[in-house]
N, C-alpha and C positions, 0 to 999 in steps of 0.2 A: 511682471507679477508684483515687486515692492512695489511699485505705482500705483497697482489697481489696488492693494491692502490700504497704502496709507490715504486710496482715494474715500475709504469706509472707514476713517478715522481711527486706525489700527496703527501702530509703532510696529516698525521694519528693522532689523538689526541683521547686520552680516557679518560673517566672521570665518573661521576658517571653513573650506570646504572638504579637509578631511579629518578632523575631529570635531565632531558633532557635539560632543559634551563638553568641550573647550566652549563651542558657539553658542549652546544653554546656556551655562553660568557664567559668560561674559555680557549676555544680552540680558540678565536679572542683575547688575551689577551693580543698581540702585538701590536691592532691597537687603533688607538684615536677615541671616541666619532662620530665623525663624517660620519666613515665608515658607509658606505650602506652595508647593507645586506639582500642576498639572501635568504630566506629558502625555498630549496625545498627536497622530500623525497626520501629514495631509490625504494617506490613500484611504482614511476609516472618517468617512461621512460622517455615520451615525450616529456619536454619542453628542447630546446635546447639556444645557446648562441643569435642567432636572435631573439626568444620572451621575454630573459632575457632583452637583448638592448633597446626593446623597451617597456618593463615595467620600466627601468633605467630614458629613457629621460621621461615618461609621471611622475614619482615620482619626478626628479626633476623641469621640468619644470611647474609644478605645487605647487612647495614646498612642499607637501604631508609628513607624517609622517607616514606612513602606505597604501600598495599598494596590492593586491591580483589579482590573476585571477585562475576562477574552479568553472566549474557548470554552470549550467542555466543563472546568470543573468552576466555571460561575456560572451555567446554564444561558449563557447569550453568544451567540454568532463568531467567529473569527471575525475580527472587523471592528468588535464594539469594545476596541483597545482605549483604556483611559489607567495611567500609571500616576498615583499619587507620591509624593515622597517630600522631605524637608530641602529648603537650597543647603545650608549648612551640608547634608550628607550628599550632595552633588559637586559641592568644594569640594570637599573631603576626596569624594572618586578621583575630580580633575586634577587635585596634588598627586595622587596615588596614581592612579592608572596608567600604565605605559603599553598595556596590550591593544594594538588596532582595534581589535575587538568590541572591548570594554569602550573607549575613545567612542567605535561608531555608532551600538548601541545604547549608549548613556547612563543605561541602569546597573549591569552588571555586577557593578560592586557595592553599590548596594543592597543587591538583593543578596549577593553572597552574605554582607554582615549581616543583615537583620534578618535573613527570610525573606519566602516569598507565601506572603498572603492574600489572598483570593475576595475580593469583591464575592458572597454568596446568596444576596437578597434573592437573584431569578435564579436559581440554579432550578427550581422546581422546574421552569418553562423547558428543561430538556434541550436549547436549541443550540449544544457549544459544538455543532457537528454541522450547522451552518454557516455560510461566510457571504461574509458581507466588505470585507475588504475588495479595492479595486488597484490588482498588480498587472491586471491583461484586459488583454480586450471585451475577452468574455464576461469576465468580472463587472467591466462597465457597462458593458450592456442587460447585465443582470439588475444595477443598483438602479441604471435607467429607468427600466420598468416598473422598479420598486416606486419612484417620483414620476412617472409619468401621467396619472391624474391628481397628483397632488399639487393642491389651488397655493397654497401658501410653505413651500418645504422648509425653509428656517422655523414655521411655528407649529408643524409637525410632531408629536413626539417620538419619541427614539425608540420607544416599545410599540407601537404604533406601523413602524417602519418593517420593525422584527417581525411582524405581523404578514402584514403583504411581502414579508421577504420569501413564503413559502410557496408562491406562486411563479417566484422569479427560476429564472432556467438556471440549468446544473445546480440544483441544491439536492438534497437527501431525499429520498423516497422512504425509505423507512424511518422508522424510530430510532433507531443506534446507530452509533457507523460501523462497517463493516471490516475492518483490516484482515481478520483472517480468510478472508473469501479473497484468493490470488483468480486472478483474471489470465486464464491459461488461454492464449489468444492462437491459439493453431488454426482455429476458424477461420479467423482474419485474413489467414494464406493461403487456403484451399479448403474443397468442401471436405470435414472429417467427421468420425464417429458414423457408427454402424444404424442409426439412427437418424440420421442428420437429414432434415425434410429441408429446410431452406438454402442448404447452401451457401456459400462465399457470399457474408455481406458487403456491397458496396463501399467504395470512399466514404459518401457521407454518414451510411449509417455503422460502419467502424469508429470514425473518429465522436460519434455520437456516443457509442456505447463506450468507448474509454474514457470522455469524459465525465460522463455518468459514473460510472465503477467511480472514477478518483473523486468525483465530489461525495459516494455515500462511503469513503472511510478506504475505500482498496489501494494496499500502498506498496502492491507489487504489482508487475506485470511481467508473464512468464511468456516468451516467446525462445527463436532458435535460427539460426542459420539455414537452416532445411525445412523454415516454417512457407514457404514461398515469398510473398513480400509482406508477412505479418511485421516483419520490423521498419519496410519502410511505413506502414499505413500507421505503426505507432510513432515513429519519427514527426512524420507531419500530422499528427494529433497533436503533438507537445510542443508544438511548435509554438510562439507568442506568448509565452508567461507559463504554460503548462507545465514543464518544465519545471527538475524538484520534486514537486509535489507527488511522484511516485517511483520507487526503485522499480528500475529495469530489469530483467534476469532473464538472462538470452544465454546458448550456447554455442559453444566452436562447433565447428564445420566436421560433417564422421570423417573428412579426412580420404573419401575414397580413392581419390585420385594421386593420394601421392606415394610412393614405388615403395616395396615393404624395404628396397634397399636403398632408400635415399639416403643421403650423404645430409651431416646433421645442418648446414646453411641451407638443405633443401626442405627437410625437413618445417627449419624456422620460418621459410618461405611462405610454406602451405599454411603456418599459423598465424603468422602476419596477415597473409591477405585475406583469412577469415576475420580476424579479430578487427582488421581496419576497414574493411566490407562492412560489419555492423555498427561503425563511428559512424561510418558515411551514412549509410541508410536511416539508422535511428538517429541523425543528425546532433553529436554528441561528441564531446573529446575523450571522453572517459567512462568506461563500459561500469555500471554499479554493481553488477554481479554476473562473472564466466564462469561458466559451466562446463566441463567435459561433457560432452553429448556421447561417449563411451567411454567408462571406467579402465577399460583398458590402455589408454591412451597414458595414463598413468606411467605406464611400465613400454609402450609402443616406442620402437624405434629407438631402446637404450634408453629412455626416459626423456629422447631429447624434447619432444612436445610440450610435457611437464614443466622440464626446466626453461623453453621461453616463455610460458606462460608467470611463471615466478619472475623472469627479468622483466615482460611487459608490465607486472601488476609493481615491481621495485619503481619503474622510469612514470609511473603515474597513468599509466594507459586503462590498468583493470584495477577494481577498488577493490573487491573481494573476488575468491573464487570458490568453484562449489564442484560439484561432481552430479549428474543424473543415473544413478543406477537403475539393473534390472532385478537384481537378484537379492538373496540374504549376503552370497558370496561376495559380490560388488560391495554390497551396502560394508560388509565389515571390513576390506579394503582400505576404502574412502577411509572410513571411520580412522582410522590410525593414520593417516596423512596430516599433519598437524594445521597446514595452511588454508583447508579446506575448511570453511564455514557455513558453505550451503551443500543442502540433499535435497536431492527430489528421488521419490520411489513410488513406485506403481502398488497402490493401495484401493482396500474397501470389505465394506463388512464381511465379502464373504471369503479371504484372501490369507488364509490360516502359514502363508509361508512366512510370515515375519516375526510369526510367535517369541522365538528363540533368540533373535537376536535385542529386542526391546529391550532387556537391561541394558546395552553394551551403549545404545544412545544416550539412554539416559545418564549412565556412567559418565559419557560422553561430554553431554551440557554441561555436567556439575564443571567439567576438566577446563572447558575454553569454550569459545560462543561458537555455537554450532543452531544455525536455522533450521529445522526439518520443513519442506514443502510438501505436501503429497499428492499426486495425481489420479485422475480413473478412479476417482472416489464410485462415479458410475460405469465406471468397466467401458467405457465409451459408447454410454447410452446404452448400452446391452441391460442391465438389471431393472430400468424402471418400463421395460418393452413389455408389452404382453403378447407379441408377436413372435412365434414358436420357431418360424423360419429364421430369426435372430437368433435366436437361441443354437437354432441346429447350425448353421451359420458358425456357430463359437464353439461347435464341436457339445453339445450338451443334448442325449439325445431324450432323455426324460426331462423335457425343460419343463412341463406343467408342477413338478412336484417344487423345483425350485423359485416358480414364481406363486404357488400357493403358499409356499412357506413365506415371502418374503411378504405379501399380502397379511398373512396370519401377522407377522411381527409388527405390520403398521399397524393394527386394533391393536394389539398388547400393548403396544409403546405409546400411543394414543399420538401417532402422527397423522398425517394431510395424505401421502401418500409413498410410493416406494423410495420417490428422491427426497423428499422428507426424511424420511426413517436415516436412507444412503449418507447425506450429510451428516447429521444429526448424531450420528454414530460415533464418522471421525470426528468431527467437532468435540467431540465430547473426552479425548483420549491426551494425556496431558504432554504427550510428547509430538505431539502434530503441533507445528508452527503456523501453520496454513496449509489451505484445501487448495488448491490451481482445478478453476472450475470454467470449461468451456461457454461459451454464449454465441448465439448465432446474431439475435435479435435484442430489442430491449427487453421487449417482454417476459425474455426468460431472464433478462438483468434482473428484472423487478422479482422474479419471482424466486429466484437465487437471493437477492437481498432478504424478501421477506423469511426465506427457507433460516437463513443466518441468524437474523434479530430473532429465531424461537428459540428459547433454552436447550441447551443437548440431553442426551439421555445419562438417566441418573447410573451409577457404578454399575447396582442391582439390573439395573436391563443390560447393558454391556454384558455382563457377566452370561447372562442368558443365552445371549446370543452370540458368542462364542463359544459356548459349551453344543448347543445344538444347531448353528449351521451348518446343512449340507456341503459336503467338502467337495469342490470341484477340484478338476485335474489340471496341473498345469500347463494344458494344451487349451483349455479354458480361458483360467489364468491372465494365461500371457497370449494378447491380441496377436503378435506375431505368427501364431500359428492355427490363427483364424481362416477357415474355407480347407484348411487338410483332414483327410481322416482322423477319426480320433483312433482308428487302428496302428 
């Protein structure tokens, strides 16, 4: 590589290979204080001599000490990384800095002292939920595309590039990106939901749709131990560079096979081989968020469950943990367990058993960081059905009055249709952290994204429709006791 730079009549300089910002300001060690510098990297193509220019004139003609453009809030691509800054304030780091950190990525200390100020000429263009950086494979084969009928790519310009960047594969389908839309992948393991026409997607068209989700902004993925092989088929999506770029949230194992009297090493057994069951599979050393897949497991077996779950997440095995509840019971449980960070609960517009406990969460957040996730925003495809056998099916036996009500609310609300309204609802409630929304296909990815990028409903329809939806019964409710009499 220094051979073919200085065969293009470029100066090659080497230095150290673990402080990078040592090997900057040793390889400018000809120039004064005052020189402007560029930093940009070799995985970000894109930015050429005309977007350097004019991050140049807005650095100086502002006096600035520090200059950026990348991402979201300068309106261009992840990728089209260009950091402006003085050498002077890069000595300055290299005497100062003793954290790896700071050392590997160069800038650090200076953006602590001055700021970090934002290149915002495109931000109009919307595209900071794009990338154009190349850390995987995929990545390359995207930027490929991008240059693959381009006659001259050095004389290309750089907006130009951003341009045909939107044809290139895994980029956003919508306009915004989407993080609170959780990618609840029970699909992936077996055919689920009372609705579910297609079925268990395939390898390819699995890791297709994970991809997807994580390139338009989804930065969860909720699977389980009991999901079939939903976590190996997300293992081997993440495979090659993928990886990162989305929290995992998977759940321990219900546990049923291990004796109500086991003896507590046996106990720790059964949760060992879960918890390392899901390393393996999701091909990971370190689970991003455990779940109790029952709240009871809390208090099960003298608490011993609990407590190895605290010593795997102390020895670096589990990063956070959380708890899945069923109930308001579970939910306010959880809630007072200090270590617990994540929730997931069975939710949706028309699901009036949560009422009462909504302060206690929000109490909650303000105390320590607490994620709520919510699930069954669609009852699992039962509510946007218009199919009555569904309904009777979920114990509901005047189902037309609750699917005309639900109808009625999409004109009022001025939604697309009943999954419209469904989302749009929780979406809209400020203690929902994310929806975990099943997908069989792309098509519903895209149509789940598009449902996302619509505004939620305003206070005044919440309100509405809390006051007057039909109250179903909790044999409704709660799927579990779907196909019994409602007698």
């Amino acid at each position: 590589m220094a051979s073919l730079v200085q065969r293009h009549g470029l100066d090659c300089f080497r230095g150290s290979l673990k402080n990078t910002l040592d090997r900057v300001v040793n390889a400018l060690s000809g120039h004064d204080d005052q020189a402007i510098v560029f930093r940009l990297t070799a995985d970000n193509v894109f930015p050429d001599g005309g977007l350097l220019d004019e991050l140049e004139a807005e650095f100086l003609a502002h006096s600035l000490d520090y200059l950026c453009c990348n991402g979201k809030s300068s309106g261009l691509p992840y990728g089209m990384s260009v950091e402006v800054t003085l050498l002077a304030h890069l000595r300055e780091a290299a005497r100062e800095s003793v954290a790896a950190y700071d050392q590997e990525h160069v800038t650090p200390y200076v953006i602590r002292k001055f700021g970090y100020t934002v290149f915002q000429k495109y931000k109009h263009l919307g595209k900071g939920h794009y990338r154009c950086t190349i850390d995987c494979l995929d990545d390359y084969l995207a930027v490929q595309q991008v240059f693959s009928d381009v006659v001259e790519p050095i004389q290309e310009p750089s907006l130009e590039l951003v341009r045909r960047l939107e044809k290139a594969p895994f980029q956003p389908l919508g306009d915004l990106p989407t993080p609170r839309l959780v990618f609840g992948t029970a699909q992936l393991g077996g055919q689920y939901g009372i609705a579910n026409k297609t079925g268990q997607p395939d390898k390819t068209a699995c890791q297709e749709l994970i991809k997807t989700a994580i390139a338009n902004g989804v930065t969860h993925l909720d699977t389980a131990r009991g999901y079939g092989n939903s976590e190996a088929m997300i293992g081997q999506s993440l495979k090659n560079g993928w990886q990162g770029r989305v929290k995992i949230v998977t759940k321990l194992s219900p546990l049923q096979d291990c004796p109500p009297d086991a003896s507590v090493s046996t106990v720790h057994a059964f949760v060992d081989a879960s918890v390392f069951k899901s390393c393996s599979v999701l091909e990971v050393q370190k689970i991003d968020v455990l779940m109790l897949h029952r709240t009871s497991h809390l208090t099960d077996w003298n608490g011993d469950v609990w407590q190895r779950l605290l010593e795997l997440q102390a020895t670096g095995v589990i990063s956070e943990l959380g708890a899945s509840v069923q109930s308001p019971d579970e939910l306010s449980k959880a809630l007072d367990v200090p270590e617990i960070h994540y929730i997931q609960l069975p939710f949706n517009l028309l699901d009036w058993r949560w009422d009462a406990i909504i302060p206690k969460i929000l109490t909650t957040k303000d105390s320590r960081k607490l994620i709520v996730h919510v699930r069954g925003a669609l009852l699992q495809g039962l509510l946007p059905s218009l199919d009555e056998e569904h309904w009777r099916r979920a114990n509901v036996e005047q189902a037309s009055t609750v699917i005309n009500w639900l109808l009625d609310q999409v004109t009022t609300c001025q939604r697309s249709n009943v999954i419209d309204l469904c989302l749009s609802y929780v979406n809209s409630l400020a203690w929902v952290d994310g929806i975990a929304t099943g997908m069989e296909n792309t098509s519903q990815l895209i149509q789940n994204i598009n449902y996302f990028n619509r505004p939620p409903l305003i206070e005044k329809q919440v309100e509405i429709i809390q006051k007057m939806r039909p109250k179903l019964s909790e044999i409704t409710l709660n799927p579990s006791f779907w196909g019994n009499s409602s007698s």
